[in-house]
C-alpha positions as CSV (number, residue, x, y, z in Angstrom):
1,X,-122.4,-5.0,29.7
2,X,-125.7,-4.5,27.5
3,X,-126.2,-2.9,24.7
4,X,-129.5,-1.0,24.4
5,X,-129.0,0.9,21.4
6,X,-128.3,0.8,18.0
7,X,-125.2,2.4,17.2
8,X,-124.3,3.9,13.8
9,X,-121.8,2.0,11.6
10,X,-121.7,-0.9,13.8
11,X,-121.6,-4.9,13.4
12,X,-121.5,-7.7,15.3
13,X,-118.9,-10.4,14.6
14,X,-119.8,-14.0,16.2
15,X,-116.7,-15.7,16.2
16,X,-116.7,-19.7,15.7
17,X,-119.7,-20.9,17.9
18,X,-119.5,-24.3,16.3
19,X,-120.4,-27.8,17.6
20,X,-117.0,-29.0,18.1
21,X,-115.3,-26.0,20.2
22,X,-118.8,-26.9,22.6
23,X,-118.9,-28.9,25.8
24,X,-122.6,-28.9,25.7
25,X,-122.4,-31.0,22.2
26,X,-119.3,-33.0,23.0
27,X,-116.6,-31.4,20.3
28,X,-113.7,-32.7,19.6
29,X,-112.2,-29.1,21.1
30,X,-114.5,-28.3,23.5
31,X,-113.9,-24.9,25.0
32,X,-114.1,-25.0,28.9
33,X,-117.7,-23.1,30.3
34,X,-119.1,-23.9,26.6
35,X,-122.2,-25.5,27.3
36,X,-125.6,-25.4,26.5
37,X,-126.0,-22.2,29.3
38,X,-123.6,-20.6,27.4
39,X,-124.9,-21.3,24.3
40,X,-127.8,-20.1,25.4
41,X,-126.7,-17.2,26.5
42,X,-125.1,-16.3,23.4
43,X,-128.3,-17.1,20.8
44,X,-130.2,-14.7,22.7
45,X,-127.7,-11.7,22.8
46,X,-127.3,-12.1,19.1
47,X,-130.9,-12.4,18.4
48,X,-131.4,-8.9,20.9
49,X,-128.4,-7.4,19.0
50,X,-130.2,-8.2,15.7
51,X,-133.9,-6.7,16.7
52,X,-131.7,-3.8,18.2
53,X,-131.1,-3.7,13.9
54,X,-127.5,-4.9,13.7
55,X,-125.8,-6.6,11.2
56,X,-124.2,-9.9,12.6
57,X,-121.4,-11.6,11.0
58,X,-120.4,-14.8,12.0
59,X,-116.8,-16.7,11.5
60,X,-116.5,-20.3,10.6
61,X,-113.6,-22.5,11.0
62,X,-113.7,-25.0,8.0
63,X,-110.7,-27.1,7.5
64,X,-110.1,-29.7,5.1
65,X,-109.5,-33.7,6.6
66,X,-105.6,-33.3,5.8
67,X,-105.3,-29.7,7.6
68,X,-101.9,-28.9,9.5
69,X,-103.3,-28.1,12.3
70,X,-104.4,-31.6,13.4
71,X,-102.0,-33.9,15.5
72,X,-103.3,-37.0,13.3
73,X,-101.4,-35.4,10.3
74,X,-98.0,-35.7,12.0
75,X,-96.2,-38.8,12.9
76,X,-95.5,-39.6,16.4
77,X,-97.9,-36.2,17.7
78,X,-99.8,-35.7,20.4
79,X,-103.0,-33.2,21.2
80,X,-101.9,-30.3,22.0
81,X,-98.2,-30.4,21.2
82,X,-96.5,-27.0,19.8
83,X,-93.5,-27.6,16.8
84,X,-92.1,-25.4,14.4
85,X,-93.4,-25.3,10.7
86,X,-91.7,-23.1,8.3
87,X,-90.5,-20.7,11.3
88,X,-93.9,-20.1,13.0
89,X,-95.3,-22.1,15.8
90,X,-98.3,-24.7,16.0
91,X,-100.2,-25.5,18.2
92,X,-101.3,-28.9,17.3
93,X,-105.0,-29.6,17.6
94,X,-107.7,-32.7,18.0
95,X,-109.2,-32.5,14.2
96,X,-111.7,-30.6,14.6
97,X,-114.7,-28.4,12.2
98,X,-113.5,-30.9,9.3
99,X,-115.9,-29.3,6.3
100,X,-118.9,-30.6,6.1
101,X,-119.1,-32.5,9.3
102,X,-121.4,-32.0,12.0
103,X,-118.6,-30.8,14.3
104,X,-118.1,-27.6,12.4
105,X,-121.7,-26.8,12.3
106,X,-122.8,-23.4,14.0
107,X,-125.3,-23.7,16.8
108,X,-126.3,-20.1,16.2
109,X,-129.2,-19.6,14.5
110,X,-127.8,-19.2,11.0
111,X,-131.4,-16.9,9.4
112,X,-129.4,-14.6,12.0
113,X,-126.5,-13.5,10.2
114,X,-125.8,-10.8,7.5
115,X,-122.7,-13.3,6.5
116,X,-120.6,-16.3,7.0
117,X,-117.2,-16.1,6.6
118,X,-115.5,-19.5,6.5
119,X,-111.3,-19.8,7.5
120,X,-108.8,-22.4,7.7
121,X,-109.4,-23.6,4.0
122,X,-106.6,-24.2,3.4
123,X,-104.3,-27.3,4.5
124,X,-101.1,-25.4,5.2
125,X,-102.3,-22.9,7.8
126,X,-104.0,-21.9,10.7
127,X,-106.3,-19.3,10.9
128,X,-107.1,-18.0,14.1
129,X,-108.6,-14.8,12.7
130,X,-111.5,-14.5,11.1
131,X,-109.6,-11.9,9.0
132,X,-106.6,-13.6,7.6
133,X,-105.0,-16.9,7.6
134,X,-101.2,-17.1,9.3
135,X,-100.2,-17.2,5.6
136,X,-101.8,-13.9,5.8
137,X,-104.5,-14.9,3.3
138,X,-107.4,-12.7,3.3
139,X,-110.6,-13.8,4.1
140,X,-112.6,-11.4,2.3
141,X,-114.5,-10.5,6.0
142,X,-112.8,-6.8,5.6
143,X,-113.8,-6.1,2.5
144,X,-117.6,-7.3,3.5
145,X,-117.8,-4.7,6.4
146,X,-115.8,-1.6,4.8
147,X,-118.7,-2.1,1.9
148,X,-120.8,-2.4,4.4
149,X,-119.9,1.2,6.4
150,X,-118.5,-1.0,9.2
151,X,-116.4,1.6,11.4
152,X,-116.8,-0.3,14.8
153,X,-117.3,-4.2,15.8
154,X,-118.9,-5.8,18.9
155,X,-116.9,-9.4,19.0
156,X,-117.4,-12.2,20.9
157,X,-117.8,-15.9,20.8
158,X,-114.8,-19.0,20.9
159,X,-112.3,-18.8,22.1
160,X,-111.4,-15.9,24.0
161,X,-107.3,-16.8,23.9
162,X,-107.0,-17.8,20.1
163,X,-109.9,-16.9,17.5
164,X,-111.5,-14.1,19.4
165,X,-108.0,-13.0,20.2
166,X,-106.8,-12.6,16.9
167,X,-110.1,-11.5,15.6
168,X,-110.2,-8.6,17.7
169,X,-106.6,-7.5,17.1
170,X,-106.7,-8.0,12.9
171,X,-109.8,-6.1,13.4
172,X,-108.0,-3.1,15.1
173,X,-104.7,-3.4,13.0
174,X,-107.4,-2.7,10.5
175,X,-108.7,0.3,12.0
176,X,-112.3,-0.8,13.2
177,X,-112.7,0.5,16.7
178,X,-113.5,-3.1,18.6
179,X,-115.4,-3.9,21.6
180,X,-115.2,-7.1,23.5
181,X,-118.0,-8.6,25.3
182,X,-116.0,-10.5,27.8
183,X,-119.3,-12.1,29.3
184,X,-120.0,-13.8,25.9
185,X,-116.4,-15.6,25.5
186,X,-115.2,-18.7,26.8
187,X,-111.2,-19.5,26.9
188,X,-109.1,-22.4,26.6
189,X,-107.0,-22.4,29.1
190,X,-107.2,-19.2,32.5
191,X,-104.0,-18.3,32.2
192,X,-103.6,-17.7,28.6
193,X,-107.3,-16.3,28.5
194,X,-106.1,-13.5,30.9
195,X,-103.3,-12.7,29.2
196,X,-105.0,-12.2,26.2
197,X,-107.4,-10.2,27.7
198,X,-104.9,-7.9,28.8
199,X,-103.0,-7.6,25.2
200,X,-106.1,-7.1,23.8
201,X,-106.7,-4.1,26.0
202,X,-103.3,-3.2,25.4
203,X,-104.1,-3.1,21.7
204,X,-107.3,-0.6,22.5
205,X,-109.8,-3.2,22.2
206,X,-112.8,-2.3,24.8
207,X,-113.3,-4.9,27.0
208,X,-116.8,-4.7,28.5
């Protein structure tokens, strides 16, 4: 899909096209198809979407060293393992977008974006969504489009079955309409990339 024209109260949300979700840049998490064709792919659809005259908003995983999410913060973990913290799962990761460090550096062209919305601040949770954490802390990115006149969002970016996942459903629980360039999205893993694909679409997003 392409979009040609600029449609009324519409944004673009870039979701965590960072150096170490990359293969092209050797991250720590690379995402699988990531690389620098990708990545090229995706600058230039965001600069066409912003001569086109939208807003683009980007997410920005930003943990701190000690973050719950890595594997190096629990004894006797592995990459990738999934335990039980407090009652909800996780999914425990490589460390990865530590503030401040290269890895967690967006290879977008930053002059491009209306806003940056950083997640995963805080050491105790995840935060797959650029929206709210799985504390259900709110990132403030709501608030920036409804002042905005934000009714509907065009999403994309990493990864298709976590982040873009739970970006695009937050986005709908909070009644944006939400279309999903599929195109412009790289997964983890195929089998949980199609299924959230399909409970996305479930959910109503538009998956072009």
């Amino acid at each position: 899909m392409q979009i040609n024209t600029k449609q009324d109260h519409t944004a673009v949300i870039v979701v965590d096209i960072q150096q170490d979700f990359t293969q092209a840049m050797q991250g720590s998490l690379a995402v699988e198809g990531a690389d620098q064709e990708y990545l090229d792919r995706a600058e230039t659809e965001t600069r066409r979407l912003k001569a086109l005259g939208y807003p683009i908003y980007a997410t920005q995983d930003w943990h701190p060293a000690d973050h719950i999410s890595f594997f190096s913060n629990h004894d006797n973990a592995n990459p990738y393992d999934l335990i039980e913290i407090e009652g909800r799962q996780q999914v425990l990761w490589p460390p990865h977008c530590v503030q401040e460090s290269p890895g967690a550096r967006i290879l977008i062209d930053e002059s491009l974006f209306t806003a940056i919305v950083k997640k995963g601040m805080d050491p105790a949770f995840d935060s797959y969504s650029g929206f709210f954490d799985d504390g259900k802390k709110d990132t403030g990115l709501a608030d920036i489009l409804k002042k905005a006149g934000i009714k509907k969002l065009i999403v994309y970016g990493l990864a298709t079955d976590y982040c873009v996942k739970a970006t695009a459903m937050d986005a709908k629980m909070l009644g944006f309409d939400v279309t999903l360039i599929k195109d412009l999205c790289r997964g983890v893993a195929p089998e949980t990339t199609a299924a959230a694909l399909e409970e996305m679409k479930t959910a109503g997003v538009d998956i072009c």
